[in-house]
N, C-alpha and C positions, 0 to 999 in steps of 0.2 A: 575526176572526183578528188575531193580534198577531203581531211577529218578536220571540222571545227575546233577549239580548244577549247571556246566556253562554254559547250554544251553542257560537261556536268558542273560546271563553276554555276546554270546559270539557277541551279537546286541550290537552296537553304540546307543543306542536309549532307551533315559526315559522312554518311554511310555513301554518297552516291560525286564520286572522285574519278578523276583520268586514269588510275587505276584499274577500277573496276564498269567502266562505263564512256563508249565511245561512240562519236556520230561520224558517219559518212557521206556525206554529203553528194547528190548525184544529180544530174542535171533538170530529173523530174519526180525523184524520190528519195527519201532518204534512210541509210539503213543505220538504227540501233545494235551495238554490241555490248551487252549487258555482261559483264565477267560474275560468276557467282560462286559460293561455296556451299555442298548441301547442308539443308535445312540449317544453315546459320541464321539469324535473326537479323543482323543486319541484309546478307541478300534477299533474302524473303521481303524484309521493307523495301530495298531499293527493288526490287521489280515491280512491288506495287506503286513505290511513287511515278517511276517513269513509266509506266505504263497507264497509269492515271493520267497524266502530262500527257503523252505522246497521241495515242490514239491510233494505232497501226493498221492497216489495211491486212498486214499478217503476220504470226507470230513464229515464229520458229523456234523450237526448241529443243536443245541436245537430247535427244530421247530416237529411240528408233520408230521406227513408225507405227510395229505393232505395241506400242506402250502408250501413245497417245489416247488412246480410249477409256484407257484407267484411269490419266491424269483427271479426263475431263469428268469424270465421276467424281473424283474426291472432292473437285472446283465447285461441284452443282450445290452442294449444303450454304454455300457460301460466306463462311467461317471466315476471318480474319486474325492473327492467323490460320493457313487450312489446318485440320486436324491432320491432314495424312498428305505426304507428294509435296512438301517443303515448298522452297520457289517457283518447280513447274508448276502446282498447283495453284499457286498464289498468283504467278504470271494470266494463268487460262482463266481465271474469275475477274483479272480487274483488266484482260482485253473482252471484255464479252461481245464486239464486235466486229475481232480478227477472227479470220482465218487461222487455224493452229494447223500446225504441221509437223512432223520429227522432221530430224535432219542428219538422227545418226546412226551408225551402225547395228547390228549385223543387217544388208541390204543387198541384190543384186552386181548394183553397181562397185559398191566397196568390195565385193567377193571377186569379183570380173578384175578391174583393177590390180588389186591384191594380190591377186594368182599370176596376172601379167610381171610385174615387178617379182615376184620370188623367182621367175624361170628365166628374168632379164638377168636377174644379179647373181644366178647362179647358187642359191642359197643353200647351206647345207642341212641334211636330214632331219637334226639335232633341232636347227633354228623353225624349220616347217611344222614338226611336232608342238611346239612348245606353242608356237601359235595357233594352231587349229585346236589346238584343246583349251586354251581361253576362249577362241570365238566361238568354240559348242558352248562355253557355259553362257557368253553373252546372250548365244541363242536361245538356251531353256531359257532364260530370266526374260527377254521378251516375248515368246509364249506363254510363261506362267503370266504377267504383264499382260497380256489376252487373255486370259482364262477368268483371272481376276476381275476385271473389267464387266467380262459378263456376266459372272455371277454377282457383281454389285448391282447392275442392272436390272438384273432377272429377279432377285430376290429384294428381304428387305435390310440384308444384312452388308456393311461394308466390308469387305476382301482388305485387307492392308499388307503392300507388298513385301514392307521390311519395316522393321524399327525406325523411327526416329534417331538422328544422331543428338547425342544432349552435351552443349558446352558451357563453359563455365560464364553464362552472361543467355539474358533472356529477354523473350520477345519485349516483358514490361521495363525495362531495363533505359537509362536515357538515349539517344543517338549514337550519343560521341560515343560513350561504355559500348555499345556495340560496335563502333567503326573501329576503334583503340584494339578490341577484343579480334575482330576478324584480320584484322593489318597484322596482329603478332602471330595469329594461327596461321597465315598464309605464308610469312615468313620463316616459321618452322618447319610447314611440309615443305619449301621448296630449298632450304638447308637439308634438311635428311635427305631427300632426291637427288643434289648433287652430292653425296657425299656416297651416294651408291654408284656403283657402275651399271651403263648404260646394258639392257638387254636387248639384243639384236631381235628376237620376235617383240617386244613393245615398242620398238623403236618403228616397226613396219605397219605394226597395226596403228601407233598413233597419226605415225604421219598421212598415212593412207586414207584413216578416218579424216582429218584433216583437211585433206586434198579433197575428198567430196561433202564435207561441208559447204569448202568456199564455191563450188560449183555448183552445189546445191542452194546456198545463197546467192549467187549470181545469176541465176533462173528465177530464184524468186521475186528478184526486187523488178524482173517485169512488170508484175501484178501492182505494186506502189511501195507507200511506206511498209518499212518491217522493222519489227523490232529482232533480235536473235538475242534467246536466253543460252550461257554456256560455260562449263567450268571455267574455272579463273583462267587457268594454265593454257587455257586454245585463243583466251583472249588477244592477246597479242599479234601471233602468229594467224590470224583470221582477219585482224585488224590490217594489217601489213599486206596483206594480198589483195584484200579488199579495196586498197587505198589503191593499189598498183596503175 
């Protein structure tokens, strides 16, 4: 497999850059890696263009799997922007003939994993704690993320999981003003990140997440094209294995 270069060169459009958007190319399908920011306005655009473009046999998206069913609610009003679930929303409405799927955490597989590498590396008490008690909260938030879901469905009222994040640049706003606008926010969160020191339980949880993504995208891309929606920051490192 090789990644193309002019995949996203071969978009008219700021917002959708090597960056943020890469293809890989596979002997009988090809897999889409969409880097995004949430509910920014520029990735909220770039998934709907390349997902208009592409036409994916399945979608994959960083969400864990009991979240997917809310997404696909908010996507049903079909709103452009969606009102609520930012670019996973936006993604699920303009594949409306993929396959959706999570791909992330809290899951069997990633807990299995997870618990193998703390007893391999011998990890201490301290580092064990700190991580089980984020991944309880990932877990309420994908239950609530269920709960939610069905009572959208059931009722006639929509459930909304959390706030909107609002930045200073908007959906009606030109391309570039948004592509200008994400490029300098992406380079500020990942300035303050290195500027922090690394913490030994995110360090195990990210990679671990990580590690069964790319394995859970290398199962998928059985089934045909895929596109994969996913924060900026796993872009890379998904890209890189993928390509392997």
């Amino acid at each position: 497999m090789e990644r193309s270069p002019t995949f996203a060169a071969s978009f008219d459009d700021p917002r959708i850059t090597e960056q943020f958007c890469r293809r890989i190319a596979g002997a009988t399908d090809d897999l889409v890696l969409l880097g995004v920011v949430h509910d920014h306005p520029a990735s909220v655009a770039r998934v709907e263009r390349v997902l208009e473009a592409v036409e994916p046999d399945v979608l994959a998206l960083e969400l864990p799997p009991a979240a997917v069913p809310l997404y696909r609610a908010y996507a049903r009003d079909g709103a452009s922007p969606p009102r609520f679930g930012g670019e996973m929303s936006a993604a699920i409405g303009a594949a409306s003939g993929a396959t959706v799927t999570g791909i992330d955490a809290p899951n069997w597989t990633f807990l299995r994993r997870l618990v193998d590498r703390l007893v391999a590396d011998r990890a201490s008490a301290a580092t064990v704690r700190r991580l089980f008690s984020s991944l309880g909260g990932a877990t309420r938030e994908a239950l609530r993320c269920r709960l939610a879901a069905t009572l959208t469905r059931a009722t006639s009222m929509t459930v909304a999981r959390d706030d909107s994040i609002e930045y200073d640049c908007d959906h009606d706003d030109p391309p570039e003003r948004q592509a200008a606008h994400e490029r300098s926010h992406v380079a500020s969160v990942q300035a303050l990140l290195g500027s922090v020191a690394d913490d030994d339980a995110l360090v195990y949880r990210d990679e671990t997440r990580e590690e069964c993504m790319i394995d859970r995208l290398e199962e998928i891309r059985s089934r045909g094209d895929v596109v994969a929606v996913v924060g900026v920051d796993h872009l890379e490192p998904l890209a890189t294995a993928l390509s392997a």
